[in-house]
C-alpha positions, 0 to 999 in steps of 0.5 A: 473521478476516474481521470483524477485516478489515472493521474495518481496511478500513473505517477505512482507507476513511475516512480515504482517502475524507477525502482523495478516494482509494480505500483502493487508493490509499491503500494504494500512496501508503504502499507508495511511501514505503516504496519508491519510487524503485522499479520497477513490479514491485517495487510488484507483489510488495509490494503483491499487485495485478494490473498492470492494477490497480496501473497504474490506481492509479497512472494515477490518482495520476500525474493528481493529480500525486502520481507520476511514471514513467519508463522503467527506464533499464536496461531499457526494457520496465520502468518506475521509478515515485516521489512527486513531492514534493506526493505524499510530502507527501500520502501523509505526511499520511495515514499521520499521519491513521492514526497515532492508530490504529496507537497505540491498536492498540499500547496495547490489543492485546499486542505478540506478537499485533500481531507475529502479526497483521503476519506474516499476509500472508506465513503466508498468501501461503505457505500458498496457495503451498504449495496452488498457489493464485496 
């Protein structure tokens, strides 16, 4: 498992790295196409990131202007966070950048283990839950 682990992450480093980003960036940028407008916490449960390092992603996806935030405005103590429209832009081509990818996983890797290997976070999330690990 942990070698299987390697190898996504060092593809995914690579194409964040052709782009001047952190596999971390590259990692929230797709979690905002999927959510976003949404608030910070929200970006939290999805992502697994500790605030201080998801605030730090996005400090540094904010200065490329890719994001802006804005105070919830139901509640002030939280923050709505959403790509502007360069950072949808960017973060589309990226995830086009590892599409040829998900494609060849999809043809060579039988479709019940692709499922099962997708369900893996959320098996594991429970499991350390279950042990009373954070």
């Amino acid at each position: 498992m942990h070698r299987a682990a390697r190898e996504v992450v060092a593809v995914v480093e690579q194409v964040a790295a052709a782009a001047g980003l952190t596999a971390t960036e590259l990692d929230v940028l797709g979690a905002l196409v999927d959510y976003a407008p949404c608030v910070v916490a929200r970006l939290i449960e999805e992502s697994g990131y500790k605030p201080s390092t998801l605030t730090s992603i996005l400090d540094r996806l904010a200065s490329r202007g890719w994001v802006w935030r804005e105070t919830h405005p139901d509640d002030r103590r939280s923050f709505v966070v959403a790509l502007t429209p360069e950072g949808r832009k960017a973060a589309r081509a990226l995830q086009a950048r590892l599409a040829p990818l998900e494609r060849e996983v999809g043809r060579r890797i039988p479709r019940r283990d692709v499922e099962a290997i997708l369900g893996l976070p959320a098996r594991l999330e429970a499991l350390a839950r279950a042990a009373g690990t954070p």
